[in-house]
Phi, psi and omega in degrees: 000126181300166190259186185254137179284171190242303175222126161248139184208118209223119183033100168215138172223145184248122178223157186283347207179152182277018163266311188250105162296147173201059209147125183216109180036034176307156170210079195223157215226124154238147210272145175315157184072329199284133169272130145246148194260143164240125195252151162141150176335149165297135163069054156238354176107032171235062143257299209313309208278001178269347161281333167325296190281001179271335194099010182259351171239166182247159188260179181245347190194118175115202224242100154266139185233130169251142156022043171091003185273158176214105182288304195343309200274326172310150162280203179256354156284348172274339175270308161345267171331293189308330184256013129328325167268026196222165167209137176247145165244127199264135174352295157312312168127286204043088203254177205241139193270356203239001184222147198296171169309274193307252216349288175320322174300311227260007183274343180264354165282018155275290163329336170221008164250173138216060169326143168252167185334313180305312197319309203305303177342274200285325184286319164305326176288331166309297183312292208285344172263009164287324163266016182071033206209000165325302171304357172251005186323304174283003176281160159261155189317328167309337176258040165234163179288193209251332148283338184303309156337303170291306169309318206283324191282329187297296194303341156274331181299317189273341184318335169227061190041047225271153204283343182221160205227071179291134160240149192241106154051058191274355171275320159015079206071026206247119164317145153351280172334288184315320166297323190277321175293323189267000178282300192312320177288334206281332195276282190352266173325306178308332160263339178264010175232034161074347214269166181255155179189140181238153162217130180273129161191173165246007204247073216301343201278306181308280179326316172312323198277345177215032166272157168264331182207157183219150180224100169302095198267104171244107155065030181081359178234150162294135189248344185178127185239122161190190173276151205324310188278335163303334180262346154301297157357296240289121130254074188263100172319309189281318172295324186275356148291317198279318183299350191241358172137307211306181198279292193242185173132232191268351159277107172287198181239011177244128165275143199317119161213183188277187185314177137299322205301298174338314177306310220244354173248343162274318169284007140286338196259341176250006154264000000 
């Protein structure tokens, strides 16, 4: 018997305005347990479409399913309720700059339990030491690197188990090392707490290394799907620029102007 997908999003298309489309009959299935990557250029649409599935955007056309929800149809205590059930780790981290390490973990189990303390304690010492950071617990986000920074925003994002998992560009400005601890944790966590987790990114090596499947976004549409190694593979001309790098190719590397020639026969006639 096939599982029930944790997100399914079927023919959806977005637009902020009807000048500007950003989204075009997209469609994809992501399966319970499964990291999927959603890959592809800055301004191709795949935040929009990870805000789609959080519920901060509405689609203008198709069918979105969250953990058994049709967001299209919730109000708004019903998108509420569905994103309790989700944790995002944000580009940035954004860690609240005014609060300890351990705050910052224990704040939506304050905010959305009604734990009593020790629990909140001890379940924030789990998280941080599942992110290597018990010992920092009292520190503030100002004395932590930009990776440290990050595990903290990962162990709040999880802090209260949530069944799915957004990551937004979570390599993003990260040393090598720091890139390689949150590519681990993301795979970690995501099989030892049960959760489902898509991650946006451009960063082909990291993602690769810890997806189970991948979906490629150009220009608001899928463009190409499969598993890592297969889209290494790939002779999809836009996967084999973007997995390898290249310069030009179906993203040219000149943005559309006239001949050179034309250029250069008007500024003689206009010197």
């Amino acid at each position: 018997m096939a599982s029930v997908p944790i997100v399914e999003i079927d023919k959806v298309s977005f637009g902020y305005d009807a000048a500007r489309p950003v989204l075009h009959g997209v469609s994809l299935r992501i399966e319970p347990g499964s990291v999927v990557g959603i890959m592809g250029q800055s301004g191709c649409g795949k935040t929009t479409l990870l805000r789609i599935i959080a519920g901060w955007l509405k689609a203008s056309a198709g069918a979105t399913r969250v953990l058994g929800e049709s967001v299209h149809e919730l109000d708004s205590e019903g998108i509420y309720a569905l994103r309790r059930k989700m944790g995002m780790l944000f580009q940035f981290g954004a860690l609240f700059t005014d609060m300890t390490v351990f705050d910052n973990v224990a704040f939506q189990m304050r905010e959305h339990t009604d734990l009593p303390p020790d629990l909140v304690h001890d379940l924030v010492m789990m998280k941080l030491e599942a992110v290597g950071l018990r010992g920092a617990a009292q520190r503030m986000p100002s004395e932590l690197s930009g990776g440290m920074a990050r595990r903290v925003a990962l162990a709040r994002a999880v802090a209260l188990d949530p069944r799915l998992m957004l990551y937004d560009e979570p390599f993003t400005g990260l040393d090598p090392i720091s890139l390689g601890v949150i590519a681990r944790l993301i795979r970690t966590l995501n099989d030892s707490l049960g959760q489902t987790s898509i991650v946006v990114s451009h960063d082909v090596e990291e993602c690769f290394g810890i997806v189970d499947y991948v979906y490629f976004v150009s220009a608001g549409r899928i463009v190409a799907e499969g598993k890592p190694d297969a889209m290494r593979r790939s002779g999809e001309a836009f996967v084999k620029q973007f997995v390898r790098g290249e310069t030009d190719g179906p993203i040219p590397f000149h943005y559309p102007a006239p001949g050179y020639e034309a250029d250069l026969a008007a500024a003689a006639v206009h010197g």
